[in-house]
C-alpha positions in Angstrom: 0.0 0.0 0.0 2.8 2.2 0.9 4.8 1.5 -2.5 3.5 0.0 -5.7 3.4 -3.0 -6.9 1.6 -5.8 -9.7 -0.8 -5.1 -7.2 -1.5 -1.6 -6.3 -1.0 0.8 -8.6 0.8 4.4 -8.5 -2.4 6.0 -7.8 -3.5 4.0 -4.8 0.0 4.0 -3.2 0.8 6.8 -0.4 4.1 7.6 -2.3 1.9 8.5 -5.3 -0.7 10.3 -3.5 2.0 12.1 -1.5 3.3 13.5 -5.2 -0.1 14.7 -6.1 -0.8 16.5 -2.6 2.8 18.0 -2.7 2.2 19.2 -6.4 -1.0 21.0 -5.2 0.0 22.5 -1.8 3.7 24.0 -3.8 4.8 26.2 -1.1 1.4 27.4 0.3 -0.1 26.7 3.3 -3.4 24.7 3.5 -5.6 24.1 5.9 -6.2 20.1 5.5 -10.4 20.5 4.2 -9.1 23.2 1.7 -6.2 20.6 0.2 -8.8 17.9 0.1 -11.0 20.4 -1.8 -8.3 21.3 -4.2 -7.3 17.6 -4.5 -10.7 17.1 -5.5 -11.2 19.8 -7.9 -8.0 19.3 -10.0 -7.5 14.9 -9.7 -10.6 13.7 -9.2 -13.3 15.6 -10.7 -11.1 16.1 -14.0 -10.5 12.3 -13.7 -6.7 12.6 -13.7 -6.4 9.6 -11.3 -7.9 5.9 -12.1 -8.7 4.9 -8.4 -10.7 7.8 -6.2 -8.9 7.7 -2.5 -11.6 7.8 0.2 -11.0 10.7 2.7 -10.1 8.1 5.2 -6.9 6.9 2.8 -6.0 10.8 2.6 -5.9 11.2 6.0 -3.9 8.1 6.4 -1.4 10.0 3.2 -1.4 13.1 5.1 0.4 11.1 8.6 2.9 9.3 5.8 3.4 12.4 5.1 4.5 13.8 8.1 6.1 11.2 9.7 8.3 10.8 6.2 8.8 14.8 7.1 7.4 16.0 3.7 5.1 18.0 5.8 4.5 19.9 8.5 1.9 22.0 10.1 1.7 25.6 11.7 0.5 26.8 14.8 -3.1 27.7 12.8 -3.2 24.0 11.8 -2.0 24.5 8.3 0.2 22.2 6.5 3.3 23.0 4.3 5.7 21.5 2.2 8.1 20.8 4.4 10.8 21.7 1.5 9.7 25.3 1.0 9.8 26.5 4.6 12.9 28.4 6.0 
């Protein structure tokens, strides 16, 4: 689930969700409903993506995430790219 496989594609591995959410949050910060929303309006409602995670499954991306230190979050609950901040 983490990486893919002959069994779970790019798509529906964390590694590959992670790459979509880090393409969309660039070096903003987002609150977590409003990356979900964007997620939403630019991968799945334009059908960029074969397999539709649930919200559960992007919540489980979003601690990869941050325990693989891609991520963090502000004191307003925000998250960033990890990479971006100084």
């Amino acid at each position: 689930m983490v990486l893919p496989d002959k069994y779970v594609t790019l798509s529906e591995s964390l590694i590959g969700i992670s790459a979509l959410l880090l393409d969309i949050l660039g070096n903003q910060h987002m609150t977590i409903d409003k990356l979900w929303n964007r997620f939403e309006s630019v991968y799945i409602k334009n059908r960029k993506i074969n397999s539709v995670p649930t919200y559960q499954k992007y919540i489980y991306v979003l601690e990869f995430m941050y325990i693989s230190r891609m991520i963090d979050y502000n004191e307003k609950g925000e998250v960033y790219n990890e990479n971006f901040e100084s």
